[in-house]
C-alpha positions, -999 to +999 in steps of 0.1 A: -727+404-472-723+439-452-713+427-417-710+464-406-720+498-422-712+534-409-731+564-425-724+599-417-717+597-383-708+630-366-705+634-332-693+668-307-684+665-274-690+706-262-673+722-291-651+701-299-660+679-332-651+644-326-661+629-357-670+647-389-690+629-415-677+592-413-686+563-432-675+530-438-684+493-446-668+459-436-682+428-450-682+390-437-648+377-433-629+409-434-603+422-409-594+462-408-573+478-393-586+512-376-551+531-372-553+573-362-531+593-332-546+599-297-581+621-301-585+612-332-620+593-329-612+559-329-627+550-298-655+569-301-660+553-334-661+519-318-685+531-284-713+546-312-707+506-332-714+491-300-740+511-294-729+528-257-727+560-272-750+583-295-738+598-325-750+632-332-766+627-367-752+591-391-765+556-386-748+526-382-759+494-392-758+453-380-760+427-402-781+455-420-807+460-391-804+499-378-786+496-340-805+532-328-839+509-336-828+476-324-802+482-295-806+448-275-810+428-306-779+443-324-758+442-291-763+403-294-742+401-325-711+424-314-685+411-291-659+442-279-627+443-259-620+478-249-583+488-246-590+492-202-605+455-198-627+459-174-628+427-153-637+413-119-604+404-104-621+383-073-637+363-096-616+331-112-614+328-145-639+299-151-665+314-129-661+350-146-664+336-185-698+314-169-713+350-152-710+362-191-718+332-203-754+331-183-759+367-195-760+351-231-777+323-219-749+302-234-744+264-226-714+251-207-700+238-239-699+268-257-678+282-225-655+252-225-644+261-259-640+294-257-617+287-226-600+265-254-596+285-282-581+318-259-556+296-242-571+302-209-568+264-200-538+263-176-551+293-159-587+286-158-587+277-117-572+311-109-585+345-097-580+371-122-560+392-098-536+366-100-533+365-140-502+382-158-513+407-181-513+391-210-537+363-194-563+391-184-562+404-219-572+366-228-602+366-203-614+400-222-609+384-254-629+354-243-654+372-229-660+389-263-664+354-278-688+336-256-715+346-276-705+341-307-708+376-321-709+381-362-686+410-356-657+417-335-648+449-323-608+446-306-593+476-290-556+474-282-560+432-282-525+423-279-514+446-252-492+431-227-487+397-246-455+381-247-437+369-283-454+334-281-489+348-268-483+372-298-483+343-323-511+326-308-536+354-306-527+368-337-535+331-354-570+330-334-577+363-345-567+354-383-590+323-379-620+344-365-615+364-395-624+339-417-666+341-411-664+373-388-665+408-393-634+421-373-624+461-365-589+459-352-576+490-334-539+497-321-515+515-323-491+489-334-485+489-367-472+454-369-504+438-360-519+455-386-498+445-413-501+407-401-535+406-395-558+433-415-569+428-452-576+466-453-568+497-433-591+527-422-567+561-408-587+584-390-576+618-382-593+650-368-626+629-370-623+622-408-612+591-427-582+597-444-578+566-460-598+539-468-580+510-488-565+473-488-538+471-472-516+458-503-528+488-523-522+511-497-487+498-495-484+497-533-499+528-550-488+542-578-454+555-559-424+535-563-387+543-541-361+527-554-322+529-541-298+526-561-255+530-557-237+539-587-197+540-594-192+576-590-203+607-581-236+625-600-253+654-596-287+659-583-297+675-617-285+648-637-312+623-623-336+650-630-338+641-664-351+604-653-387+603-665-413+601-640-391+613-614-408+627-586-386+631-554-349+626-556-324+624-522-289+616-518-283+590-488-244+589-486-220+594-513-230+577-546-260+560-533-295+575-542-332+574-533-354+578-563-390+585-562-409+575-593-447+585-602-453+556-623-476+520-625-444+507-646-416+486-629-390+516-632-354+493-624-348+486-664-358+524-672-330+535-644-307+507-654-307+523-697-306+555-681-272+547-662-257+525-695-271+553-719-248+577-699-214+556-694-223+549-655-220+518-639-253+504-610-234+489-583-265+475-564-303+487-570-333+478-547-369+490-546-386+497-520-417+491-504-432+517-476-441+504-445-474+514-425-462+536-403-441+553-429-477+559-448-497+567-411-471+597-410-475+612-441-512+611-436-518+625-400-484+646-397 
């Protein structure tokens, strides 16, 4: 089931092109991760979801229902935490989440739990003002939950969150994830890699990449390092096959490059014994995110 569709959004602000031509889908129970640098249009991405701003030509879709047609309607099944969480510090934290719950028209149980679930318990009888940082985020977070919105649109969630709040965010969000559609944006690339199922970059308003996350980690590229028992020459492991990219590190130790779906270790391993040379250790590996987020928007 499409929780979320994007189609040919565009947007300008003056002359400058915010977003060019974006579209994207997230189905029921999927988590992604919306990764770009500063300007590159994932806010305004997330304003034109939620319906506070108007693209320029593109529709976006609810639960398959059009938002410019039904604004109020659609607006009923988003809940969004914007990276500034906008709050009313005079208010306590109990009688805040009840003013949004009565928006909603939401029982008192519905807020009870939500208090629950965000770990707002202990803190519940305070002003906001007098929350840590991390605790406001919580309130924000709550506040997108009251209703109990289909899909979840999180802007910087885990900002200001301490190790232990990390964990226990991170699991609610993982557990949301389950029957929600969730759009996860920060810049940390950790949180994407434990909580997203699939990663959209944005750059320059276009989608760079649109993929799972394992496959985007994956590919078809493999790096493997390898140390062998004496010095070679470069042009030597030119003569690899499927060789792509080919750096020394530090003396006899190599980073290969390989353009190939096959595990290349045994092919590298013949290739050494083939040639009289001895692997001393031999390790492949994987890139991180933000190795991949570089490539793609440097």
């Amino acid at each position: 089931m499409k929780g979320l569709q994007v189609e040919n959004i565009s947007k300008k602000y003056g002359n400058q092109q915010v977003l060019d031509q974006v579209s994207f889908q997230i189905d029921k129970g999927e988590i992604v991760g919306l990764l770009g640098p500063n300007g590159a249009g994932k806010s305004t991405i997330m304003k034109i979801i939620t319906g506070y701003v108007q693209p320029d030509s593109g529709q976006v879709f609810v639960l398959g229902k059009k938002v410019s047609n039904r604004l109020l309607t659609t607006k009923q099944h988003i809940g969004y935490l914007p990276e500034h969480n906008p709050l009313y510090l005079d208010m306590y934290v109990r009688e805040y989440l009840d003013f949004v719950a009565s928006v909603y028209r939401i029982d008192k149980k519905r807020l009870e739990q939500v208090i629950q679930e965000t770990g707002l318990y202990p803190e519940a009888h305070k002003k906001i003002r007098q929350l840590s940082k991390g605790y406001r985020q919580r309130v924000g977070l709550g506040a997108a939950l009251i209703h109990d919105p289909e899909i979840l649109i999180l802007d910087e969630p885990t900002t200001g969150l301490d190790p232990n709040q990390l964990v226990e965010i991170r699991s609610l969000i993982k557990k949301l994830g389950q029957d929600k559609t969730i759009i996860l944006s920060t810049h940390i690339m950790q949180e994407v890699e434990q909580l997203a199922d699939r990663v959209l970059i944005i750059d320059k308003g276009k989608i760079l990449a649109d993929e799972s996350l394992k496959k985007l980690q994956t590919g078809q590229r493999q790096i493997i390092e390898v140390e062998f028992d004496m010095r070679i020459e470069r042009e030597f492991l030119e003569k690899l096959p499927e060789i792509e990219e080919i750096e020394n590190l530090m003396d006899n130790i190599w980073c290969l490059a390989f353009s190939a779906q096959q595990d290349m270790r045994p092919v590298i391993f013949d290739f050494a014994n083939t040639h009289g040379l001895k692997i001393l250790q031999m390790h492949r590996k994987n890139k991180n995110l933000e190795q991949l987020f570089k490539e793609l928007t440097l």
